[in-house]
Structure formats: structure tokens, C-alpha cells
Backbone of each chain as ProteinMPNN parsed JSONL, in Angstrom:
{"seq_chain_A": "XXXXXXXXXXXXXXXXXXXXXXXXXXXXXXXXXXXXXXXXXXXXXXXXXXXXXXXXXXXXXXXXXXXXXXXXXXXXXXXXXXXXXXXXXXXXXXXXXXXXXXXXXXXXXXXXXXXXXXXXXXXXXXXXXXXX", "coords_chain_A": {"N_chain_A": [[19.178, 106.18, -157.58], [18.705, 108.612, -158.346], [18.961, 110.95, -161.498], [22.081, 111.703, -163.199], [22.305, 114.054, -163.503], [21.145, 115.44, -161.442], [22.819, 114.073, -159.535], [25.121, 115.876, -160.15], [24.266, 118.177, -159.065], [24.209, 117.621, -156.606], [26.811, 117.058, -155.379], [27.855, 119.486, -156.441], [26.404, 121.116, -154.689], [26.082, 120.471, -152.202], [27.717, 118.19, -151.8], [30.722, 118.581, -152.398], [31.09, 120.877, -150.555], [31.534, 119.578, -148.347], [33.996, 118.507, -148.794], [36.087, 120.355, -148.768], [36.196, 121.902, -151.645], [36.547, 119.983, -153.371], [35.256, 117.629, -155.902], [33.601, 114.723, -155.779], [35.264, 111.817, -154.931], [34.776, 109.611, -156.478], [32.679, 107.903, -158.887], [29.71, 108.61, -159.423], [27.009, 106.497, -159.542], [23.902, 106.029, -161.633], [21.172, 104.619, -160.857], [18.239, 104.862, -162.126], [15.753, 103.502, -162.947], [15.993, 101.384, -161.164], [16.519, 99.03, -161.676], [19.601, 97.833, -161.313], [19.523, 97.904, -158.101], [17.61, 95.929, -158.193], [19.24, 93.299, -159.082], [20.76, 93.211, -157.335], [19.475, 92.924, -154.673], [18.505, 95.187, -153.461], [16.385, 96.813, -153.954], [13.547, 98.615, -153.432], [10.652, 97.961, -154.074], [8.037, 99.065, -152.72], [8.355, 101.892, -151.906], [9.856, 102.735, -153.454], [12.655, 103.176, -154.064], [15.993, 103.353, -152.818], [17.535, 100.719, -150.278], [19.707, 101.206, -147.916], [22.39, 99.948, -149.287], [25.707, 97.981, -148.961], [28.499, 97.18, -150.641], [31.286, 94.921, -150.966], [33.507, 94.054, -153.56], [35.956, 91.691, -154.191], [38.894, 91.915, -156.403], [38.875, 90.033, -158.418], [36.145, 89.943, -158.843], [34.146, 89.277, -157.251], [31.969, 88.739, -154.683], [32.414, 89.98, -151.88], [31.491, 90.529, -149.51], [28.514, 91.737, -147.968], [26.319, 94.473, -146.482], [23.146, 95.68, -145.27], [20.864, 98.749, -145.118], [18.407, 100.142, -143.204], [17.047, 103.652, -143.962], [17.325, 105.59, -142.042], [19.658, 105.181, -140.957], [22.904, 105.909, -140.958], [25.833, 104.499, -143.055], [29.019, 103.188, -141.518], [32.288, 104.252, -142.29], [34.509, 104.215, -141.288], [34.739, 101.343, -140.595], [33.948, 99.867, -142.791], [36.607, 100.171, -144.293], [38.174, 98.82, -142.274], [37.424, 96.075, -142.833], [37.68, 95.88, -145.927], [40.912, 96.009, -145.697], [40.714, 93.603, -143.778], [40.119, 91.287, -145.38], [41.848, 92.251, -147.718], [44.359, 91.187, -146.525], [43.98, 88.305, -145.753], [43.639, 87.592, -148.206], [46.297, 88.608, -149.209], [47.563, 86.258, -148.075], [47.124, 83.729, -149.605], [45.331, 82.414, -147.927], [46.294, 81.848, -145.801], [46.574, 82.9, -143.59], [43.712, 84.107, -141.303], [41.572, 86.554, -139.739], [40.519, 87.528, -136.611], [37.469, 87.921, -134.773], [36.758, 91.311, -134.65], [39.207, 92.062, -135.397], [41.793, 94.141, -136.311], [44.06, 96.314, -138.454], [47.354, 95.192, -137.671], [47.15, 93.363, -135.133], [46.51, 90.285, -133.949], [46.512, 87.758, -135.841], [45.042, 84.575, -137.332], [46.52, 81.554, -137.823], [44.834, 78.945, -139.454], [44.352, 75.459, -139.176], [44.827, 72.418, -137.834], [46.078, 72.032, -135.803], [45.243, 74.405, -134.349], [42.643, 74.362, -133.283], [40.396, 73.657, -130.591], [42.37, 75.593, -129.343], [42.367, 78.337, -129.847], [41.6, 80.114, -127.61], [44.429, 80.159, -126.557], [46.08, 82.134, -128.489], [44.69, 84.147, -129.0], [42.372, 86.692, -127.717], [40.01, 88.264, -125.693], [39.989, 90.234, -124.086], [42.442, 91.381, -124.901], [43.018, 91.6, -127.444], [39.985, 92.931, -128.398], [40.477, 95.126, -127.63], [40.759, 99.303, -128.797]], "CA_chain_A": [[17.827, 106.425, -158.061], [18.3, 109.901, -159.234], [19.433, 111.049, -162.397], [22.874, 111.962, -163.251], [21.742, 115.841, -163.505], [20.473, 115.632, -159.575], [23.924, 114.455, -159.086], [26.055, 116.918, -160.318], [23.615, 119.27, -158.029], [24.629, 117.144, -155.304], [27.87, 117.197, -155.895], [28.175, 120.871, -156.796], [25.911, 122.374, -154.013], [26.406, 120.072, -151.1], [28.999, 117.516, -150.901], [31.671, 119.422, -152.328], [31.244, 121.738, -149.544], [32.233, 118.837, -147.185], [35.382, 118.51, -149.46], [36.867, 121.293, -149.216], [35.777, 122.082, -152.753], [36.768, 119.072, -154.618], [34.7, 116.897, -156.379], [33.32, 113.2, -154.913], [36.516, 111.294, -155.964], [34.178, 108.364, -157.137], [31.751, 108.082, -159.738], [28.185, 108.52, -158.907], [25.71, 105.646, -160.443], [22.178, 106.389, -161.872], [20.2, 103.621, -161.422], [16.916, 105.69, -162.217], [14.618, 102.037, -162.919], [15.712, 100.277, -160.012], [17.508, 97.547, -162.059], [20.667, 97.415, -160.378], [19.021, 97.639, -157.022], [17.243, 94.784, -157.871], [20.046, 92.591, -159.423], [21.774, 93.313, -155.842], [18.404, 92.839, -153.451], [18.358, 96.214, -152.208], [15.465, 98.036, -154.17], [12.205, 98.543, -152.2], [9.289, 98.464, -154.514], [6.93, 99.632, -152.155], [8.961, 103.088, -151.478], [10.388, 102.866, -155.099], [13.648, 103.469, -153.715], [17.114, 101.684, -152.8], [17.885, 100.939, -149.206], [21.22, 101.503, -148.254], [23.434, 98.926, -149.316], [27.364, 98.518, -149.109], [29.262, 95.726, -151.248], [32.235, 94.901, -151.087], [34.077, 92.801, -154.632], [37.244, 91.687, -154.582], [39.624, 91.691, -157.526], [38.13, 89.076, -159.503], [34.531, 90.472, -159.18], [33.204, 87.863, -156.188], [31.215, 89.728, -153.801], [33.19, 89.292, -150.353], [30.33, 91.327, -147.948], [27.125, 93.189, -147.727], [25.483, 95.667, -145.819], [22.196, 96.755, -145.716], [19.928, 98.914, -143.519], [17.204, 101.266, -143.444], [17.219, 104.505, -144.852], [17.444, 106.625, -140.857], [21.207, 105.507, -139.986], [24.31, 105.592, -141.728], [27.154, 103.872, -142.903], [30.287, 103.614, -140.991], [33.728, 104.222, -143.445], [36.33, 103.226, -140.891], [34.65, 99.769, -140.279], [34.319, 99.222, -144.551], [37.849, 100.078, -144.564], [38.83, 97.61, -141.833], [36.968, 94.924, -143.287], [38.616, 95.648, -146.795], [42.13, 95.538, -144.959], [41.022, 92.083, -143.332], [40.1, 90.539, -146.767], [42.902, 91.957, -148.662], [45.492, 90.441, -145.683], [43.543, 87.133, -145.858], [43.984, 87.387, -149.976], [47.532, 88.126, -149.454], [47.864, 85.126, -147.3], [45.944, 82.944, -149.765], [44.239, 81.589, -146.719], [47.012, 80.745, -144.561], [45.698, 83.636, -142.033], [42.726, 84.477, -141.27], [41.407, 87.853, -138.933], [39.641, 87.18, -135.467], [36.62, 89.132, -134.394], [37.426, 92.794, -134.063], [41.115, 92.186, -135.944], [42.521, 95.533, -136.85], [46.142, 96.045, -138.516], [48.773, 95.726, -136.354], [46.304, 92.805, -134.131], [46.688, 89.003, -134.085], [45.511, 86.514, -136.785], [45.012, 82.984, -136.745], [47.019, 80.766, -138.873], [43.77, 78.079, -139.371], [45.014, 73.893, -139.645], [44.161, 71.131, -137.002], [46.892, 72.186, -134.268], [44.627, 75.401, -133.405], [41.493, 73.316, -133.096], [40.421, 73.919, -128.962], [43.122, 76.523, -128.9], [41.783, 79.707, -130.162], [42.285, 80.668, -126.471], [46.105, 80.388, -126.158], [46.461, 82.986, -129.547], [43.637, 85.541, -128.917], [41.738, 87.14, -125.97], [39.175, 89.342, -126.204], [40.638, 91.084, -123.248], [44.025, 92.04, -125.486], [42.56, 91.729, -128.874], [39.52, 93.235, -128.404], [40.657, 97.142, -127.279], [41.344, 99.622, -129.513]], "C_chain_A": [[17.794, 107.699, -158.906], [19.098, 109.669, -160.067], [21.085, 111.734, -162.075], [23.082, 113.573, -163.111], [22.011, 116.082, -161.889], [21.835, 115.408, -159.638], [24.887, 114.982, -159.309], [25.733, 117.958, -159.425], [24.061, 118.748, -156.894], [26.208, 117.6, -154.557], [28.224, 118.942, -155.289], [27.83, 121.451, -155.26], [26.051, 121.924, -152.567], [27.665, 119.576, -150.939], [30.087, 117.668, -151.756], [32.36, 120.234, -151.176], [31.795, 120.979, -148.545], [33.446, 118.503, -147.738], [36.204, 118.947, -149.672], [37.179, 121.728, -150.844], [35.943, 121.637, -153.931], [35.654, 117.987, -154.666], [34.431, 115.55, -155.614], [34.519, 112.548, -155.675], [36.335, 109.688, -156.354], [33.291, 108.28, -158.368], [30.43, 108.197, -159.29], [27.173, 108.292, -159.8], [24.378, 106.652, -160.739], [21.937, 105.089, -161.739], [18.616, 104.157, -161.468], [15.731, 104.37, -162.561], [14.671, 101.231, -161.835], [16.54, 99.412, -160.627], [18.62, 96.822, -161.112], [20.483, 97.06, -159.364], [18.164, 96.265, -156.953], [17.794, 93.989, -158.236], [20.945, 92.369, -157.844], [20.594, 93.099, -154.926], [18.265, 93.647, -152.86], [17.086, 97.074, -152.768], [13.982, 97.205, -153.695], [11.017, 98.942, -153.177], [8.268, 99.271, -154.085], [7.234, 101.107, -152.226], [9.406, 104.031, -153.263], [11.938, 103.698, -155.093], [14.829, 102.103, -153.193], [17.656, 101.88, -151.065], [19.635, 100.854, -149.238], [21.952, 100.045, -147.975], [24.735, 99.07, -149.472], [27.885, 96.868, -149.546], [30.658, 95.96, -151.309], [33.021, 93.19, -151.985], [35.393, 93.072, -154.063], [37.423, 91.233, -156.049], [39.038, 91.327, -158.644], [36.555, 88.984, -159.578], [33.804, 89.785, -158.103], [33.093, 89.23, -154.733], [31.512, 89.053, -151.906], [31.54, 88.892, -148.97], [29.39, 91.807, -148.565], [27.039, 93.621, -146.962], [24.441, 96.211, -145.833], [21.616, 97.087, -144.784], [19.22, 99.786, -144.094], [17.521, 102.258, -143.686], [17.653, 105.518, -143.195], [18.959, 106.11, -140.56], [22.144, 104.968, -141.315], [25.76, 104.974, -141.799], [28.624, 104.032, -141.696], [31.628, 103.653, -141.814], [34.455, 103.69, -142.797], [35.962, 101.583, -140.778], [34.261, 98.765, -141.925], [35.835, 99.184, -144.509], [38.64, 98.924, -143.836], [38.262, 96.261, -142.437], [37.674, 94.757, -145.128], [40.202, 95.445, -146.385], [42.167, 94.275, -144.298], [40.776, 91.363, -144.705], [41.346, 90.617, -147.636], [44.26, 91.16, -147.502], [45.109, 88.999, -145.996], [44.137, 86.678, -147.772], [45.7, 86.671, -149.872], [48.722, 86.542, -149.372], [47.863, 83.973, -147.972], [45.579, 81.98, -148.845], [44.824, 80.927, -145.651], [46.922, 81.448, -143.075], [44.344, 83.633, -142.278], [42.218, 85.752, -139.687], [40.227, 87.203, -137.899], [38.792, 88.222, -135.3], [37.462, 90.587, -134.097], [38.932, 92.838, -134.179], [40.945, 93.414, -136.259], [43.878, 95.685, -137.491], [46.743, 96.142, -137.199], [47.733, 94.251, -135.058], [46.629, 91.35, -134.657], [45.601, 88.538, -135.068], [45.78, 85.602, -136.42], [45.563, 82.093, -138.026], [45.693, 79.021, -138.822], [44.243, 76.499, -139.395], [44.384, 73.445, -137.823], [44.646, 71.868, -135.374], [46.17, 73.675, -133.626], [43.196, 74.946, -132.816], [40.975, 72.855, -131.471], [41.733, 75.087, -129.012], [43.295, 78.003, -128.882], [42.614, 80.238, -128.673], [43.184, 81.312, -125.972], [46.434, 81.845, -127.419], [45.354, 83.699, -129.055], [42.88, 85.308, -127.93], [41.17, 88.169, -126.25], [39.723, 90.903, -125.473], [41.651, 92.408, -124.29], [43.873, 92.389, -126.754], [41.17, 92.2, -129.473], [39.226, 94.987, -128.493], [40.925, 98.052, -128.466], [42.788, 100.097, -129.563]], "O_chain_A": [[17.086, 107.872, -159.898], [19.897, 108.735, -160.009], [21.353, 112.2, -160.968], [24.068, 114.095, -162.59], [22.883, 116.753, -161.337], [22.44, 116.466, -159.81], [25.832, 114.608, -158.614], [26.632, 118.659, -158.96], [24.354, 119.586, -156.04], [26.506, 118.244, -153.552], [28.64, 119.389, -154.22], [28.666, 122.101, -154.633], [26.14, 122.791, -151.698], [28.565, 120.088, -150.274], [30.58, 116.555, -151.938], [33.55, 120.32, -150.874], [32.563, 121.56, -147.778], [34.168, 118.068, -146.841], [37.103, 118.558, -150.418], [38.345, 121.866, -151.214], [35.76, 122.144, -155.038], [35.186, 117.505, -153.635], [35.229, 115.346, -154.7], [34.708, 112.733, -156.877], [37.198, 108.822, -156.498], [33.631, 109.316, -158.94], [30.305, 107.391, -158.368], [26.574, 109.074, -160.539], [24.031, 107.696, -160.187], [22.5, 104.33, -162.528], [17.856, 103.656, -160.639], [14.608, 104.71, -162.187], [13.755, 100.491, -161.477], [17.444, 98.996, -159.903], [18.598, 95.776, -160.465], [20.992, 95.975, -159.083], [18.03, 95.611, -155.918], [17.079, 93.039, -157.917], [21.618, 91.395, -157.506], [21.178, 93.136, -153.843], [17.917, 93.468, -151.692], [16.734, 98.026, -152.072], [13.547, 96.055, -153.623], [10.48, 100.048, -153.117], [7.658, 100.054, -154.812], [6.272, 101.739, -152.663], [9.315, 105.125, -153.821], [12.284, 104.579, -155.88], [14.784, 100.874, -153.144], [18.088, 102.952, -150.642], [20.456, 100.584, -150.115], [22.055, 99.334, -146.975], [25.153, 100.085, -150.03], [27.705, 95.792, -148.975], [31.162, 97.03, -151.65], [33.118, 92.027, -151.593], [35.869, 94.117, -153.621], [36.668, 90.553, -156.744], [38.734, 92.016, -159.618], [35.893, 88.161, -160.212], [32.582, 89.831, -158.249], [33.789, 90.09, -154.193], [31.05, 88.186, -151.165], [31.004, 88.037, -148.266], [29.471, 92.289, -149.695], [27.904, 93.229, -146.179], [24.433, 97.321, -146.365], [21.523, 96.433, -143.746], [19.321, 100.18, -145.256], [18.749, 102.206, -143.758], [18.545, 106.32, -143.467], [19.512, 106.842, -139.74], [22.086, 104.092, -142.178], [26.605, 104.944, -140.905], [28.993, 105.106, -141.22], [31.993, 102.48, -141.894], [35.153, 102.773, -143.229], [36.83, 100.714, -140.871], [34.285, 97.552, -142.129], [36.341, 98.079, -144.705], [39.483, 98.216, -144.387], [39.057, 95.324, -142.369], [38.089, 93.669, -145.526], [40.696, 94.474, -146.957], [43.248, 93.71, -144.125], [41.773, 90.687, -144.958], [41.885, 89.652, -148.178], [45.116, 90.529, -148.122], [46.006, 88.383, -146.571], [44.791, 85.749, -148.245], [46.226, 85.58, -150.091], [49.708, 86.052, -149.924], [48.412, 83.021, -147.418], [45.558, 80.775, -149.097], [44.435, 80.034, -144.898], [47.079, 80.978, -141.949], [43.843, 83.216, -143.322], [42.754, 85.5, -138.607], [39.263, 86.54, -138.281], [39.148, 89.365, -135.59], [38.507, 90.78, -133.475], [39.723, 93.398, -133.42], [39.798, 93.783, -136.51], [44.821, 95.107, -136.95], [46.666, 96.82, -136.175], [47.9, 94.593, -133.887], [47.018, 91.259, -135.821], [44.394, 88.767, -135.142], [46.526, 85.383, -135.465], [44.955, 82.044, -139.095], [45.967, 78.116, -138.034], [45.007, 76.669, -140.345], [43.737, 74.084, -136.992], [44.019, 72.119, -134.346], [46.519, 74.046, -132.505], [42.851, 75.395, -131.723], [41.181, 71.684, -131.154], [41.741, 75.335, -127.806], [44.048, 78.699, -128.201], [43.781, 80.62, -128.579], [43.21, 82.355, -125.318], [47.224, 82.652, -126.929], [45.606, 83.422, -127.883], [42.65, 84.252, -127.341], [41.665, 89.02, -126.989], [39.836, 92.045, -125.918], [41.607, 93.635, -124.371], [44.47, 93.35, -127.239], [40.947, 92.046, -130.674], [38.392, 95.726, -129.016], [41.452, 97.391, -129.36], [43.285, 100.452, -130.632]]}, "seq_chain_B": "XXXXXXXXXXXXXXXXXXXXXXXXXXXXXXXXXXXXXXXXXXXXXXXXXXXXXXXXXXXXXXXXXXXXXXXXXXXXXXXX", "coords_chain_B": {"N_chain_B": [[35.689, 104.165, -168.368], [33.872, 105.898, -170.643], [33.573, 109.196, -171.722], [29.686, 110.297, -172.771], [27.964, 111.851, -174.582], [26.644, 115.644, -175.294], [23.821, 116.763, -174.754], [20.161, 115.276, -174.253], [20.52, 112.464, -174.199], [21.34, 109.418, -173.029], [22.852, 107.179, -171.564], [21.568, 103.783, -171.244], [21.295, 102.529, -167.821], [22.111, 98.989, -167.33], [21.152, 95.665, -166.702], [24.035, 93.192, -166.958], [23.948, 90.082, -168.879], [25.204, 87.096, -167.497], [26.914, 83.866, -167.008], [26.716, 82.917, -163.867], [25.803, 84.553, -161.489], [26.161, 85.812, -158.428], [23.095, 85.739, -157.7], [20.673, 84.938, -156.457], [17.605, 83.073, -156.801], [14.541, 83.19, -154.671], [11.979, 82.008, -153.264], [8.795, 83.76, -151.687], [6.077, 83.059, -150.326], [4.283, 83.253, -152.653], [5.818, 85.505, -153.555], [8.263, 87.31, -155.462], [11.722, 87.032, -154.872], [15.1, 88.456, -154.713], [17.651, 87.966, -153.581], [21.502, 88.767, -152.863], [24.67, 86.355, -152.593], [27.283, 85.749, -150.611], [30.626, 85.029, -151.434], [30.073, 84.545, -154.261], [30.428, 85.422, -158.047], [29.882, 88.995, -158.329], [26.98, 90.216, -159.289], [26.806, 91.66, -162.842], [26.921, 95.05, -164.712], [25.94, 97.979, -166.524], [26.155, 101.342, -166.083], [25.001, 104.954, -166.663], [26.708, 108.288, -165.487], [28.092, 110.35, -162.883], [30.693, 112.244, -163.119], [33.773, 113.407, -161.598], [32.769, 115.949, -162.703], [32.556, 115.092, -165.219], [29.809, 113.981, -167.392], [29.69, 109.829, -167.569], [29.894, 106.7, -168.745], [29.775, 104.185, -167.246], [31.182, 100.904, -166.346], [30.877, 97.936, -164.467], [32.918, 96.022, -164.845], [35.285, 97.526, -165.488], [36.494, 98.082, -163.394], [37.266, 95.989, -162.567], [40.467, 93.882, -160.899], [40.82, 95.551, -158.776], [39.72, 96.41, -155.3], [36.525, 96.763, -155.125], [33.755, 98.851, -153.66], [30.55, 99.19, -153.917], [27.67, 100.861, -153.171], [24.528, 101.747, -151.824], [21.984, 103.725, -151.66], [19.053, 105.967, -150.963], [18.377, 108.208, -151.998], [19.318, 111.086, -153.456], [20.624, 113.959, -151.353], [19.737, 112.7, -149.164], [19.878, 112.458, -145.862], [21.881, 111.063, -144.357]], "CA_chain_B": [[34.296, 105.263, -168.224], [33.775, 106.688, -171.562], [32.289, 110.343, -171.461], [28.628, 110.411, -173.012], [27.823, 113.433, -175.627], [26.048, 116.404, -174.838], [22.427, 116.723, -175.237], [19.426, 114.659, -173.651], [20.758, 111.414, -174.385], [22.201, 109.127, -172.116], [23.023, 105.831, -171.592], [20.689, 103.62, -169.946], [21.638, 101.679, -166.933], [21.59, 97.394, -167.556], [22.012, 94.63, -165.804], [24.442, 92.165, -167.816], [24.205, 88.935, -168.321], [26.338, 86.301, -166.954], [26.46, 82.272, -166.919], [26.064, 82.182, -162.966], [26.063, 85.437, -160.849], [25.461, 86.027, -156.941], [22.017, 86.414, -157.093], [19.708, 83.391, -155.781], [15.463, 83.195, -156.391], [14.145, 83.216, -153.253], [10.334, 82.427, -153.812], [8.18, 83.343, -150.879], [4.646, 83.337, -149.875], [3.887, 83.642, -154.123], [6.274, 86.661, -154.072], [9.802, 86.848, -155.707], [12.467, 88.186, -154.315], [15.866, 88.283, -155.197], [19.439, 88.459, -152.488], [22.769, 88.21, -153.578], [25.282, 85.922, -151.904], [28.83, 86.139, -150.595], [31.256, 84.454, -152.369], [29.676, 84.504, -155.491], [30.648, 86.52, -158.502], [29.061, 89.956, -158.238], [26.171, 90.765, -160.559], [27.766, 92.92, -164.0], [25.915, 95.994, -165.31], [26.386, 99.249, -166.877], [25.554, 102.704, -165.751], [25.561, 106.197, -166.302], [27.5, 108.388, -163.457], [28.668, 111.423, -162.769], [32.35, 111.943, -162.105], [34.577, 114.333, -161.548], [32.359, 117.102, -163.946], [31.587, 114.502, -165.935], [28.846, 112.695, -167.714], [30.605, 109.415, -168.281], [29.416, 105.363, -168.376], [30.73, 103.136, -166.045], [31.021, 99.051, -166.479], [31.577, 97.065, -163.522], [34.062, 95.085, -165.078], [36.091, 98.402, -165.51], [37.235, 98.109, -162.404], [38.255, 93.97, -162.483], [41.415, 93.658, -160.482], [40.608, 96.651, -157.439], [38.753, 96.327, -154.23], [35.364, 97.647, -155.082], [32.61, 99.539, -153.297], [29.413, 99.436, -154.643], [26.947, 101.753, -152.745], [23.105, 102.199, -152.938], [21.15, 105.048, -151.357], [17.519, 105.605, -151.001], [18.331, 109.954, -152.974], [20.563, 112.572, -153.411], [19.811, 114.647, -150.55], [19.252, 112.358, -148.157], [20.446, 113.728, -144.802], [23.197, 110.445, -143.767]], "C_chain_B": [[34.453, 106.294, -169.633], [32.751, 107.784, -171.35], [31.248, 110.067, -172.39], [28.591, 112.012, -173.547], [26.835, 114.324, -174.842], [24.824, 116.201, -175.147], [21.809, 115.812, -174.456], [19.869, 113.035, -173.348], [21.553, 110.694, -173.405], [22.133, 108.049, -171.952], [22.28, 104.961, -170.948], [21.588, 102.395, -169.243], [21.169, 100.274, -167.357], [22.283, 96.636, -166.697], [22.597, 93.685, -167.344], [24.308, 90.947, -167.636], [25.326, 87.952, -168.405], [26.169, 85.163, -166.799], [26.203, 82.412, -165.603], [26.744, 83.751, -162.111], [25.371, 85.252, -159.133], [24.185, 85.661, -156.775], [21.144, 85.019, -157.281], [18.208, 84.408, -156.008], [14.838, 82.414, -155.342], [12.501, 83.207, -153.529], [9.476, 82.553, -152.216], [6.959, 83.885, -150.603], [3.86, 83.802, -151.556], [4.707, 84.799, -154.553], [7.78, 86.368, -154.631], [10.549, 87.899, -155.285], [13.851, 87.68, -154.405], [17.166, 88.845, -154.107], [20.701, 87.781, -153.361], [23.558, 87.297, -152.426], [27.237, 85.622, -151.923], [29.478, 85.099, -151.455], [31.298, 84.125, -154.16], [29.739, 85.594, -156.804], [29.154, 88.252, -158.545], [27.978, 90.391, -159.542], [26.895, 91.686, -161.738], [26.903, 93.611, -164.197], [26.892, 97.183, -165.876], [25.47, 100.576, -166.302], [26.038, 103.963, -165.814], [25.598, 106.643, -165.209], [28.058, 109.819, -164.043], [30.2, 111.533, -161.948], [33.448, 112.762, -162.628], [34.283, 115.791, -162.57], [32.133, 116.724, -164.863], [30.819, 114.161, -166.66], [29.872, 111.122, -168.033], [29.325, 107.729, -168.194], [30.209, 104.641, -167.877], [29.735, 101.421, -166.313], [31.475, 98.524, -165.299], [32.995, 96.282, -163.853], [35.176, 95.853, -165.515], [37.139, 98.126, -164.67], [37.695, 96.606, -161.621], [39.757, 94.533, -161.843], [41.863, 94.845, -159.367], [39.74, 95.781, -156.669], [37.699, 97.339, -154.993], [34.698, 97.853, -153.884], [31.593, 99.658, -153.623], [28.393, 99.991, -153.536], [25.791, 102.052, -153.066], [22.642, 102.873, -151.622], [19.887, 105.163, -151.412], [17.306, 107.456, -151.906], [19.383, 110.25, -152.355], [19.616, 113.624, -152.054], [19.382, 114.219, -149.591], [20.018, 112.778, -147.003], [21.682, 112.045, -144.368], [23.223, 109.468, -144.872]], "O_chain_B": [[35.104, 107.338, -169.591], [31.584, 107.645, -170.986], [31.777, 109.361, -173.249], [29.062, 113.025, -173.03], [26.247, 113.873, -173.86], [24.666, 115.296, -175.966], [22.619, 115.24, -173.727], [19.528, 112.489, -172.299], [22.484, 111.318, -172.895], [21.008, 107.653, -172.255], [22.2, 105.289, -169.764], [22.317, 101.583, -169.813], [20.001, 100.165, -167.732], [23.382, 96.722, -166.149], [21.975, 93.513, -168.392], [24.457, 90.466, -166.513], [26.222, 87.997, -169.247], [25.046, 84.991, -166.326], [25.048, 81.992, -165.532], [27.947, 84.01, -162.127], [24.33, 84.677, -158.816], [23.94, 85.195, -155.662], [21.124, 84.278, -158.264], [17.838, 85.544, -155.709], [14.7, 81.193, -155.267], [11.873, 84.189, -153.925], [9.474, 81.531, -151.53], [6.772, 85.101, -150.635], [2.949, 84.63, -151.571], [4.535, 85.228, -155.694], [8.404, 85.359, -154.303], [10.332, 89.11, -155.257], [13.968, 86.472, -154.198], [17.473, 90.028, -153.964], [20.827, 86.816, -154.115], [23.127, 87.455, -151.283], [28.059, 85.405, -152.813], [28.785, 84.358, -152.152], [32.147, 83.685, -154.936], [29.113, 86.641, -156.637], [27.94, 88.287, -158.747], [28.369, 90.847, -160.616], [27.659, 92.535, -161.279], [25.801, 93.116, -163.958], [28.11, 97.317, -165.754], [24.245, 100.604, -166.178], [27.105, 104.309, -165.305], [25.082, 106.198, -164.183], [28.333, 110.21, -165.177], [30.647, 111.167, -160.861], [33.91, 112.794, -163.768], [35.156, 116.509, -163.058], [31.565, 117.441, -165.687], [31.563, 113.236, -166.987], [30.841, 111.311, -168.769], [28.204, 107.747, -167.687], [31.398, 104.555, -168.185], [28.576, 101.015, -166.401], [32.677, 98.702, -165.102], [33.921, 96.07, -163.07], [36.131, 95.208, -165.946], [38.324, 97.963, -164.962], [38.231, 96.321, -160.55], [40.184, 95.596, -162.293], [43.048, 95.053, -159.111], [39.163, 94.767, -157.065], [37.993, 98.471, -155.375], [34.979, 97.083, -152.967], [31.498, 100.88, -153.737], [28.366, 99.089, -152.699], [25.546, 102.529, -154.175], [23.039, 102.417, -150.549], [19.398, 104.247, -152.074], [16.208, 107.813, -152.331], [20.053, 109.959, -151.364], [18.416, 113.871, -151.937], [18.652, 114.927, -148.897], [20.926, 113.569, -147.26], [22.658, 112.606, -143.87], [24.127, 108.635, -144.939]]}, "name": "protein", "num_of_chains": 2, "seq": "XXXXXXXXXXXXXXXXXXXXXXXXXXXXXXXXXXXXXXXXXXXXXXXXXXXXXXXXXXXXXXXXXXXXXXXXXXXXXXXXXXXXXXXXXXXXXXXXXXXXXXXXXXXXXXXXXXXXXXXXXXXXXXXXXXXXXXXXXXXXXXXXXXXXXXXXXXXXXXXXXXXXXXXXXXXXXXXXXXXXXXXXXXXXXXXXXXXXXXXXXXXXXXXXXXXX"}
């Protein structure tokens, strides 16, 4: 929403300081009209603001995930990052795994076809594949 | 991300268009309202951005062949 100005102030006077005094090592949008926010479903006319949304493209531009929530709680980073680590494994795979609830690296996948079909069970357990 | 010249001027943010993007019309109760959906290519646009000291413009389609992030916020300054 704000201008590019505001975020260099941002930048500069706050979240630097959480960086140990380097720069955000992303770009930081303007969408100062709302456009974008409303091409994506996240801007809030009423407020005239953008709730917080989190997308996640792969490669070829196709919009895997969303995220959105109200403006009082914040994102989580390690659980974007695991969810980009289960998509790009699935990629690698092209589709011959796939990640069970609460997969993590290093945690069982499911090779998908007929012969797992009632068997989920025997390959994953919430018990074992659930913990961190 | 080409930098942007000095002075007032600045690029304005657009949405691009595209033969068939994410985003579904959702009509309800006389109102419109617009969600994107998974699998579907991600909306394109352009926008100015600040980055790394900066001014520069950024294209979505810059970054074709990465994992993206796309991120929206309600201000600078907001406390999380």
C-alpha cells in the first residue's frame, strides 16, 4: 500500500535493525491503488488496505498456495519454507511422490498408484510421522 | 528490475493482461468479488519497489523459473 519512499524508511529505520544492518534482501512492492491486491483477492475496500496474504508460484508462474488472514497475527516463515520444500520435492518427483500431512525433509512420502489405496496406514503414522 | 530515474516520477503499478489467469468472478449478493485459485497461472503485473537502496521496477515474469513469494501487508509499520 505504501509508497516506495515509506519503504526505504522502513527499511532504513526499522527492519534493518532486525538485520543486523543489511538491507531486506527482497524487493519491496508499492501497490499504492490497490490493484494488485485486487487481481490477487486480498485488498479490503472497506479499510482501503491489503490483508495479509502469502503466495506461493512455482517456476512456471502457477500459483501452488495461499494464505490469508487478518491484519492482528502473523505469518509463520518456517512453515512457507516447508511447504516450498514439499512442492519443490513433489516437482522433482514429477508426481511420483507426494508429502503426507505434517511431511518435513528427512520424513516419509507416499509414492500415490492403486497398490496404496486402503494402505496409507502401513507407510505413515501420525504417531512416527507426525513429531518433530 | 530496471532502476527508475531520480525525481518525482515513478512507475505506476499494473495489472497485466493475460489470456486466462487465476483469478475467478465470484458474484455475490449484487457484489463482485474477485479470489484467485490454486493451480492456475498467477496473475502478471508490474510494480515499483524498493530494493537494496534502490528505486527499481519489478515484473513478475522477472522472476519465471524460481519459487516465488508474493506477500501483501495491510502498511509499513505494522507491528507483525
Amino acid at each position: 500500500m505504501d509508497s516506495v519512499y515509506t519503504h526505504k524508511m522502513w527499511n532504513d529505520h526499522e527492519l534493518s535493525k532486525m538485520l543486523d544492518g543489511k538491507d531486506v534482501p527482497f524487493p519491496m512492492l508499492s501497490d499504492q491503488n490497490g490493484n494488485i491486491g485486487r487481481l490477487y483477492g486480498v485488498y479490503d475496500e472497506e479499510s482501503g488496505t491489503e490483508t495479509r496474504g502469502r503466495f506461493l508460484i512455482d517456476p512456471d508462474g502457477i500459483v501452488q498456495a495461499f494464505e490469508v488472514m487478518t491484519p492482528p497475527v502473523g505469518r509463520n516463515v518456517a512453515e512457507t519454507l516447508r511447504q516450498i520444500k514439499a512442492f519443490q520435492l513433489v516437482r522433482e518427483s514429477k508426481g511420483t511422490a507426494v508429502t503426507p500431512a505434517g511431511w518435513k525433509p528427512g520424513k516419509t512420502t507416499l509414492k500415490p498408484g492403486p497398490e496404496l489405496v486402503g494402505n496409507v496406514w502401513k507407510e505413515w503414522n501420525p504417531a512416527k510421522d507426525l513429531d518433530d | 528490475m530496471k532502476e527508475f530515474g531520480p525525481g518525482c516520477q515513478r512507475p505506476k503499478g499494473q495489472p497485466k493482461p493475460a489470456a486466462e489467469t487465476a483469478v475467478v468472478q465470484e458474484v455475490q449478493k449484487g457484489e463482485e468479488r474477485k479470489m484467485i485459485q490454486v493451480g492456475k497461472p498467477a496473475p502478471l503485473f508490474s510494480a515499483p519497489a524498493f530494493y537494496q537502496g534502490k528505486f527499481v521496477e519489478v515484473d513478475l515474469e522477472e522472476f519465471k523459473g524460481n519459487w516465488m513469494m508474493l506477500c501483501f501487508y495491510p502498511g509499513d509499520f505494522t507491528f507483525v
